[in-house]
LOFIKE-653791 format. One record per residue (C-alpha): x, y, z; residue in three letters. Coordinates in Angstrom, 3 decimals. Each point is the difference from the previous one (the first is absolute). Layout:
N
NODE        c1        c2        c3   aa
NODE         X         Y         Z  ALA
...
***
This chain:
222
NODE        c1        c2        c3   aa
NODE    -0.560    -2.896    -2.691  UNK
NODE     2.042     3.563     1.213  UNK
NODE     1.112     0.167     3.097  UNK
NODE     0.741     3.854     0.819  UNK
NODE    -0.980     1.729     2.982  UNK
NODE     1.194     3.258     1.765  UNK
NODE    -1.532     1.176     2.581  UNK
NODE     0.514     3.589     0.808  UNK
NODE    -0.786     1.506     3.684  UNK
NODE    -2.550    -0.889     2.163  UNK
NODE    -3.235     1.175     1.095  UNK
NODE    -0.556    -1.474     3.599  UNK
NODE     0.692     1.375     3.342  UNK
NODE     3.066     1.982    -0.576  UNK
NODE     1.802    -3.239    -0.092  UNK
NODE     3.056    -0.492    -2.533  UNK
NODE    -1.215    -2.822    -2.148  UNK
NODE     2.634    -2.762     0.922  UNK
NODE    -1.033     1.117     3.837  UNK
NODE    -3.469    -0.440    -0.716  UNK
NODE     0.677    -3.784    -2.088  UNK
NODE     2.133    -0.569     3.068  UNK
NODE    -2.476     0.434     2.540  UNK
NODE    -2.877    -1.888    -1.221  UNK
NODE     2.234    -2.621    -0.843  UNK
NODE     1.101    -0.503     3.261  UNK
NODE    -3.831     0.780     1.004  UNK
NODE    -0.506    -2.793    -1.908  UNK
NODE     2.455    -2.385     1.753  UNK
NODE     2.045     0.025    -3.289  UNK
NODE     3.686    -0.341    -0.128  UNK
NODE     2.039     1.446    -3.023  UNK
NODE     0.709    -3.149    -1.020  UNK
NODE    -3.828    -1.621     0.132  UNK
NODE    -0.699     3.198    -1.717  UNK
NODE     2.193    -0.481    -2.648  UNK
NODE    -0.805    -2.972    -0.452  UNK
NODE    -3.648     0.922    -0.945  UNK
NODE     1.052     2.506    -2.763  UNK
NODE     2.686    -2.083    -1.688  UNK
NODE     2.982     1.434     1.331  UNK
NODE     2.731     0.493     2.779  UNK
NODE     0.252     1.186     3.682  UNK
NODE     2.567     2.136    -1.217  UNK
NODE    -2.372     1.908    -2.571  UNK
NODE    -2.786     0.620     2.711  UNK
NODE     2.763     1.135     2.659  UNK
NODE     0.660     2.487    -2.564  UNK
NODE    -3.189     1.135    -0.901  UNK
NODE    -0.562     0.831     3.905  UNK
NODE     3.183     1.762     0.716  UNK
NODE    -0.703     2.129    -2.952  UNK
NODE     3.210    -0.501    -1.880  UNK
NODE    -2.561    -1.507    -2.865  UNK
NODE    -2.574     2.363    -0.644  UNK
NODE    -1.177    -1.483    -3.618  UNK
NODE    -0.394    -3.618    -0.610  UNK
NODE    -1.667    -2.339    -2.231  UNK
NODE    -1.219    -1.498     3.690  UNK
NODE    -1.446     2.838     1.852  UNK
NODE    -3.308    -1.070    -1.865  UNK
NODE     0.269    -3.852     0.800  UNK
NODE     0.925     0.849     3.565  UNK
NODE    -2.994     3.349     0.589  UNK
NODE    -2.456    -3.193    -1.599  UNK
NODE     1.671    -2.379     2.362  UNK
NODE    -0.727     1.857     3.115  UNK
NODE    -3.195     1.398    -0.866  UNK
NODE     1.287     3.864    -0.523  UNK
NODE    -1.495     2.461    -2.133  UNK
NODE     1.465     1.076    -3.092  UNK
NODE     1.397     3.255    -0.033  UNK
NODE    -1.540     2.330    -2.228  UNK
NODE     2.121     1.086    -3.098  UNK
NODE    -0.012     3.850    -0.664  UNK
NODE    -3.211     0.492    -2.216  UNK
NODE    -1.726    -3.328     1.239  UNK
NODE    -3.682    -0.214     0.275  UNK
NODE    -0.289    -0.193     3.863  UNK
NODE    -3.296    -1.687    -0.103  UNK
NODE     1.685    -2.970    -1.392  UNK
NODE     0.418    -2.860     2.541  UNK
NODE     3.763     0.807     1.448  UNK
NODE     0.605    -3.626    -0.363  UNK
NODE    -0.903    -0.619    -3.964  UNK
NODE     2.790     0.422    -1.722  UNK
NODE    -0.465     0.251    -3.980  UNK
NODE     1.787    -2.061    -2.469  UNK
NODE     3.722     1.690    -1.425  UNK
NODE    -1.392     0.254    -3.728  UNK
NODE     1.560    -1.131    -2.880  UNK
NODE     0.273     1.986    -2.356  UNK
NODE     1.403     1.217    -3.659  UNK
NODE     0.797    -2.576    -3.111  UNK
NODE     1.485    -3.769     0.663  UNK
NODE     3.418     2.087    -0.203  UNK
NODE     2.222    -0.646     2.967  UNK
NODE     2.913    -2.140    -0.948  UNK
NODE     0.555    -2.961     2.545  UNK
NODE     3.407    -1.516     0.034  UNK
NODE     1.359    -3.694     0.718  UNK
NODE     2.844    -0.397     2.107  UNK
NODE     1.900    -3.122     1.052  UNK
NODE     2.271    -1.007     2.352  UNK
NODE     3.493     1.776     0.164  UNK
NODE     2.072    -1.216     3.205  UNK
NODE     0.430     1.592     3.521  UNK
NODE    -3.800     0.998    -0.040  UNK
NODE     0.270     2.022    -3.489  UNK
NODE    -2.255    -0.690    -2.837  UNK
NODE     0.949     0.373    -3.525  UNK
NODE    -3.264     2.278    -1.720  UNK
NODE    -0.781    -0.514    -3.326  UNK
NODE     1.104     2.798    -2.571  UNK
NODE    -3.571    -0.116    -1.768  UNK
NODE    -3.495    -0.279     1.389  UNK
NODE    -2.041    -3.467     0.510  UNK
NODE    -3.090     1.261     0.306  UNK
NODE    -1.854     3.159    -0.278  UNK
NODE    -2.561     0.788     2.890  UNK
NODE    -2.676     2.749     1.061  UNK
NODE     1.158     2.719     1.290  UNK
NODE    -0.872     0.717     3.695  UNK
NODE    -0.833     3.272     1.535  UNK
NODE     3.456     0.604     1.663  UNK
NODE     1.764    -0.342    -3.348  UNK
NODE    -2.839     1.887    -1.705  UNK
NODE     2.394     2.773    -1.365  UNK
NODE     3.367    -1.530     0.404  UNK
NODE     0.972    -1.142    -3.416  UNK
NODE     2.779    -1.942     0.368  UNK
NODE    -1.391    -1.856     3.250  UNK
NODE    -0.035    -3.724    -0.317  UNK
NODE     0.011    -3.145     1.527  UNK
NODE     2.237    -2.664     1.500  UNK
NODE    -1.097    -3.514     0.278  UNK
NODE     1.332    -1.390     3.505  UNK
NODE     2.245    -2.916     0.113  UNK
NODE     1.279    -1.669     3.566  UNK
NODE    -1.349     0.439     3.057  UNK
NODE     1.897     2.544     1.946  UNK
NODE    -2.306     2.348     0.594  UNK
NODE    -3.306    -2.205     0.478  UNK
NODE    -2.240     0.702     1.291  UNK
NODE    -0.413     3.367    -0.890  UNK
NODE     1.432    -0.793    -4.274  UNK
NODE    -1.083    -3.850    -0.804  UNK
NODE     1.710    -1.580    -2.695  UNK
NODE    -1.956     0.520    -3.234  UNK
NODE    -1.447     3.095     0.979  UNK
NODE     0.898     3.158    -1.959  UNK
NODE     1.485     2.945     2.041  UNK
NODE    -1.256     3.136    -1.497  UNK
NODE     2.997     2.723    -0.207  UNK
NODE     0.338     3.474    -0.001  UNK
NODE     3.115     1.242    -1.489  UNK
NODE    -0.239     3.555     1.274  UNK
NODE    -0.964     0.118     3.802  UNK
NODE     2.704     0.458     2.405  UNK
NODE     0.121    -2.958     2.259  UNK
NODE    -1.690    -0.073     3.231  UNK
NODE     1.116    -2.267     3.583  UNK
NODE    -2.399    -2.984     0.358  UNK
NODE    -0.703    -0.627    -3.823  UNK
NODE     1.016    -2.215    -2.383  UNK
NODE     2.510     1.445    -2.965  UNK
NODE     1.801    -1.610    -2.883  UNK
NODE     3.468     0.941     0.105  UNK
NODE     1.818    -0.800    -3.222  UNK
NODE     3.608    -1.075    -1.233  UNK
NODE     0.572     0.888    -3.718  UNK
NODE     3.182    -1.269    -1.911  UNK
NODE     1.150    -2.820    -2.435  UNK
NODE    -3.339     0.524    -2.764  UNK
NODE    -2.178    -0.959     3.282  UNK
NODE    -1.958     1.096     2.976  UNK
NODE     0.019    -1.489     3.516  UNK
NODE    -2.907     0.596     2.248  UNK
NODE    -0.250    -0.809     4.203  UNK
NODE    -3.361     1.339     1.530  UNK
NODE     0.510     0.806     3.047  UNK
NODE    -2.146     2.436     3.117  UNK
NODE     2.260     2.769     0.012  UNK
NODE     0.691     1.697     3.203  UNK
NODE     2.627     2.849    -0.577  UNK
NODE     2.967     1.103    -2.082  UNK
NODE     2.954     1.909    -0.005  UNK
NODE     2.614     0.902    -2.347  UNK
NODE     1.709    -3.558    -0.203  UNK
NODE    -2.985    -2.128     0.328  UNK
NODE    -3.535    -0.925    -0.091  UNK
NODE    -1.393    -1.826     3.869  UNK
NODE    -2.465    -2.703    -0.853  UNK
NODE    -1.992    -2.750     1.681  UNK
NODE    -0.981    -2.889    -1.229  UNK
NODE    -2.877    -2.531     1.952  UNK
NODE     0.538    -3.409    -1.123  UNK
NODE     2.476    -0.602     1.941  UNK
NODE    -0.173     3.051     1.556  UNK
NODE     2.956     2.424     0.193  UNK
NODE     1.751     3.369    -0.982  UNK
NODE     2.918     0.583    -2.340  UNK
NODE     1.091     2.547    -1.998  UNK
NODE     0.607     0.481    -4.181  UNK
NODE     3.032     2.134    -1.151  UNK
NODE    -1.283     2.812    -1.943  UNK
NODE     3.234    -0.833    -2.508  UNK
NODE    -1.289    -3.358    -1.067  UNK
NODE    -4.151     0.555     1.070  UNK
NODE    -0.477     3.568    -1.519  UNK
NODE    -3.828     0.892    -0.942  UNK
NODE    -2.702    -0.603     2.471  UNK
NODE    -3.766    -0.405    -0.961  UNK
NODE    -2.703     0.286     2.201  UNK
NODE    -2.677    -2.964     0.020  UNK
NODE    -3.530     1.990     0.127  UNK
NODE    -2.124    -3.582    -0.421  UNK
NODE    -0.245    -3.256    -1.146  UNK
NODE    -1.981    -2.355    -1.943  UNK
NODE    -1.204    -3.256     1.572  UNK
NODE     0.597    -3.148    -1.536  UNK
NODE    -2.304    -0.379    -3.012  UNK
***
């Protein structure tokens, strides 16, 4: 199953859309962290989502379903739809996307396979990206938002953006090394990433960590 949601503006009462989440949660007698809870994720995420330093997430559907919102309306929509059906991401195109393996590496970093182990659909996010692929999650450092066995679905191209997950990559020695982290920021030296299981920030020195790839999706378990 794809998970891949972005939610773009919202069509309430004038509200900013983390306001709005924010105030019927608490209408709700929610706290962040009961909140989270419901959508499979952190505090953390949700206190983003309502400052507005996250504006697109992979939760802002879970949560607007959570707390009873209506879906905003995507430019082009049919309004008469029912604001809170949301269709299914489509798959689409040939079996073509190549899925890699990975395996354990040390300090967090998995070693990816050089050639694909499987061969999936390709999903609407990746439709024209030809050279998209897939990662197949080992450990458990960034449950529960990437489970182990589930395939991350990666975008080579997109710049990376504060609150989503990105594979930054190590090449050297004939292999490649792989951490998937959420990133947060960068700068010239490094790359600021968070982790949730256990939860904390670091940072990855562009010198040794020096493409980044933006996770669009994932596969569940199959």
């Amino acid at each position: 199953m794809l998970d891949c949601y972005t939610v773009r503006g919202y069509a309430g009462d004038g509200m900013e859309l983390g306001e709005k989440i924010r105030e019927t949660r608490q209408k709700r007698g929610l706290s962040q962290a009961a909140l989270a809870e419901k959508v499979g994720t952190y505090q953390q995420t949700i206190e983003k989502i309502e400052s507005g330093t996250v504006k697109h997430s992979r939760y802002l559907l879970p949560i607007l379903e959570a707390l009873e919102l209506p879906f905003p309306n995507a430019p082009g929509q049919d309004t008469t739809r029912n604001k809170t059906e949301t269709a299914p991401v489509p798959l689409v195109g040939d079996r073509d996307l190549p899925v890699y393996g990975a395996a354990e590496g040390g300090e967090g970093a998995l070693v990816v396979s050089n050639d694909p182990v499987d061969y999936v659909r390709r999903p609407a996010p990746l439709a024209q990206v030809k050279d998209g692929y897939g990662i197949i999650i080992v450990g458990e450092s960034m449950m529960p938002e990437l489970k182990p066995g589930e395939t991350a679905l990666v975008h080579p191209h997109l710049p990376p953006v504060s609150g989503e997950p990105c594979a930054f990559y190590s090449d050297g020695d004939g292999e490649h090394l792989v951490t998937v982290k959420s990133f947060i920021r960068s700068t010239a030296s490094h790359w600021h990433v968070e982790q949730w299981n256990p939860a904390k920030k670091f940072s990855l020195d562009r010198k040794n960590w020096q493409r980044c790839h933006r996770i669009v999706g994932k596969y569940s378990r199959r």
